[in-house]
N, C-alpha and C positions, 0 to 999 in steps of 0.2 A: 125671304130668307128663312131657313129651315131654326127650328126652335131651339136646335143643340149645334154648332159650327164643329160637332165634331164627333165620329163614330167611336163606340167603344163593342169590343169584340172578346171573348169570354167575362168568363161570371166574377164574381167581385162577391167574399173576398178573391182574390188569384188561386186560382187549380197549380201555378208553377211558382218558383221563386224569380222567374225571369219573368220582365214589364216590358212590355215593346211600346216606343213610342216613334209615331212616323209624323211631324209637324209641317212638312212642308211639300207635301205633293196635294196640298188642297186646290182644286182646281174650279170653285164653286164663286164665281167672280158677282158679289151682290152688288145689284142697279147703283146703288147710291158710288159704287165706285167706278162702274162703269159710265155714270153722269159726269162725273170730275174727272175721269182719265183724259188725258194730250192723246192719248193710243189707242187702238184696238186691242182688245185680251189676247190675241194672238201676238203681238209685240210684249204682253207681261210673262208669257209664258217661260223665259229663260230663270225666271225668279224659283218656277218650280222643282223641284226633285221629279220627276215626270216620269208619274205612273210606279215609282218604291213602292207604292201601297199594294202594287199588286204582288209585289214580291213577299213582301212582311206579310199579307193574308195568306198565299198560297204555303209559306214557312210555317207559318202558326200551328200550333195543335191544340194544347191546352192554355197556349200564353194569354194574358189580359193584354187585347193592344186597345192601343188609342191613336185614332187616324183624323188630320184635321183636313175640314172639308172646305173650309175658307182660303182662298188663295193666298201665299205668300204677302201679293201687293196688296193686300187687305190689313193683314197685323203680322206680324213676325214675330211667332209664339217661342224664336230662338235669343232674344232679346229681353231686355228688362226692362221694365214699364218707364221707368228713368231713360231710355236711348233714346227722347224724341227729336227729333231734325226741325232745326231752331229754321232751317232754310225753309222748311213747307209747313210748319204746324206751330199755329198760333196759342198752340198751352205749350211749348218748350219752355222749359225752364233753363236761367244760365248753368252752363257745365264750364270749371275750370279747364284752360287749356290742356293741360297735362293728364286732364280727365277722360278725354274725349277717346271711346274706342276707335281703330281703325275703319272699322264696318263701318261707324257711325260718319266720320269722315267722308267715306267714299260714299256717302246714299245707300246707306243699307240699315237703317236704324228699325226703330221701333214699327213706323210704319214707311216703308221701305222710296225713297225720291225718286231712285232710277230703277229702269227694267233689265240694262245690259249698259256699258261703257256708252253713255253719249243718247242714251236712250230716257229721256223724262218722260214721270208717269205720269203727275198729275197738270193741269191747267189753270190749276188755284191753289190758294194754299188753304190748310183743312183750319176749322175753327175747333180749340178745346174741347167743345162738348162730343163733337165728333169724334174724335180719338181716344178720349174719356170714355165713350159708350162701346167702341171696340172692344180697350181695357177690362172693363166691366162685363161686356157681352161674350167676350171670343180668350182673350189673354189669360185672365183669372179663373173660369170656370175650367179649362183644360187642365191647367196645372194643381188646380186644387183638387181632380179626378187622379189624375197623375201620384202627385203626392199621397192620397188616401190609398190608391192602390199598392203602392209600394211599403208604406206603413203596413197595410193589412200581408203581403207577402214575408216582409221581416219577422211581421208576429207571429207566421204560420210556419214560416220554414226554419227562422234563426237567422236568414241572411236573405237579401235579394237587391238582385241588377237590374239597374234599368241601361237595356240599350237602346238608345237614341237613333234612327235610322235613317240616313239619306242618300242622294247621290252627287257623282261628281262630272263633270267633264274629264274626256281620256287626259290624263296630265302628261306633258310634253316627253319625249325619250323612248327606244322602242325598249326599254328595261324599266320604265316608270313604274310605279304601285298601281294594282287596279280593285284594292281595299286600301284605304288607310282610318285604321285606328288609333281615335284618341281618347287618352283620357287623363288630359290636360296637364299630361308631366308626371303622373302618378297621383295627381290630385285626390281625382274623382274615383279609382279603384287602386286595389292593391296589385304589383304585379304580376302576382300568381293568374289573376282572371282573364288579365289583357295577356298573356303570354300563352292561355290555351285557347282564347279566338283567334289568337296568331298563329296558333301552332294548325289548329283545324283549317283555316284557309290556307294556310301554305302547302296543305296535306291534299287540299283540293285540285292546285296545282296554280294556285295565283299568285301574284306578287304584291307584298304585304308590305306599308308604310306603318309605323307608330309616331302619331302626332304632327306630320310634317304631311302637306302643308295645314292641314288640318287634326288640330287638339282640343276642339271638344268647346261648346256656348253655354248659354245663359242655362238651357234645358240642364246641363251635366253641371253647374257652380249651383243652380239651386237645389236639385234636387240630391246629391250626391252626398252622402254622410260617410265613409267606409270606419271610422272609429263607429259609428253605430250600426255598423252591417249592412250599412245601403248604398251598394254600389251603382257605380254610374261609367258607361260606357260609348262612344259613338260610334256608328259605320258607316261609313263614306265607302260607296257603288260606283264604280266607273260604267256609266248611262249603257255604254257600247255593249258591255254584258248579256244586260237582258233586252233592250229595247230593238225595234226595229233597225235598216243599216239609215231611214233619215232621221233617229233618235226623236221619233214623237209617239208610238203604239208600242204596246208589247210586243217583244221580239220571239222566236227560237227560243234565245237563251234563257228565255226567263225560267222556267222549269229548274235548269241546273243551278241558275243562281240560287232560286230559293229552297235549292238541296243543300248548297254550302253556308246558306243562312241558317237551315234548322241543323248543319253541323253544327255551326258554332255555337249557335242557343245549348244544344245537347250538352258540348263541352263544357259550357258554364253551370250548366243545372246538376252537372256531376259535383264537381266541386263545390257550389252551394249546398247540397244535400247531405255531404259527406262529414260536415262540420265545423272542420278543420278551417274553416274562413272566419269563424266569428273571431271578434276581435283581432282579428290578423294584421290589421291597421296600427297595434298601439304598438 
């Protein structure tokens, strides 16, 4: 297994006030979980964002990203250390019924039970220290990268985004969203930011969801302060954009995607630079 489970791409402190984070196209499936899997890594694969990263690099100019190399079914850097699956892992601790996220529910917690509806990953159930050392080796060091990045952005710029980036399957309608941003109800930014990545892709000529079906994880509740000028943002990619037509390689499209991606980064770095966002939260 590689010494860091996770790439980082411009300098530190950040050259921008926008942070890219891309947590789940890691496709880097380590022996020890390939030992305990029911499946072939090619059955885990649905777990992944497949291939974003190649979009968030080819967007990128001056942004600090962070791209993790670890497979989904390995740790789920979108989770909080707390989501463990009492069903496959022997350091779960009890969670109150009323507690329990939906993700968590359906096999998708900390370190993830299924690969797809009906599809179990593992063959055993994992013991504490294993999942503890995930924690410890893969969870913690990303976001405490994460965190310091965006800290040193705020203190350089006065304000800074972190966008969160992933993909999605086409969602059902031929008028469905093929972006949907969230940011958790207003939670995690103020509306001025998510209304000019909305405005930028709609500009591009896609069709744009806020928060529905997706509003935004553990990545946009931890890190996301906007009373202290650190915004937090997600982007959910309908796959068929840029990937091939059997949605496994980079597509055609990828190019233009990642033209409408460094639109929207543009868009927000105007507006963070221009001032007018500090404190915009209170």
């Amino acid at each position: 297994m590689p010494l860091s489970s996770f790439d980082r791409f411009g300098q530190m402190p950040p050259a921008s006030p926008v942070v890219l984070s891309v947590p789940h196209a890691g496709r880097d499936y380590p022996l020890p979980l390939r030992a305990a899997a029911a499946v072939p890594t090619e059955a885990m694969r649905p777990l992944e964002d497949r291939h974003v990263d190649a979009v968030a690099i080819a967007a990128r100019r001056h942004e600090t990203l962070f791209v993790q190399q670890r497979a989904r079914a390995w740790i789920d850097l979108n989770r909080a250390e707390e989501e463990r699956d009492p069903l496959i892992d022997e350091g779960a601790r009890p969670i109150a019924t009323g507690a329990i996220s939906a993700k968590l529910r359906s096999g998708l917690g900390l370190v993830p039970r299924r690969a797809a509806p009906g599809v179990a990953i593992w063959c055993r159930r994992l013991g504490d220290d294993e999942v503890a050392r995930r924690i410890v080796e893969d969870h913690r060091p990303y976001h405490a990268a994460l965190g310091e990045a965006l800290a040193a952005a705020r203190t350089r710029f006065g304000a800074a985004l972190l966008i969160d980036l992933h993909s999605m399957p086409r969602l059902p309608g031929a008028t469905a969203a093929q972006i949907v941003l969230g940011d958790r109800f207003g939670q995690s930014a103020v509306a001025r930011l998510s209304h000019r990545l909305e405005t930028a892709a709609r500009a591009a000529g896609l069709r744009v969801a806020m928060n529905a079906p997706y509003s935004g994880g553990f990545v946009l509740a931890r890190h996301a302060r906007p009373r202290d000028d650190i915004h937090a943002i997600q982007i959910e990619v309908d796959r068929s954009l840029y990937l091939d037509a059997a949605l496994d390689r980079p597509g055609p499209g990828l190019a233009q995607t990642a033209a409408i991606l460094r639109a929207m980064i543009d868009a927000a770095v105007d507006d963070l630079l221009d001032g007018s966002l500090m404190n915009a939260a209170e």
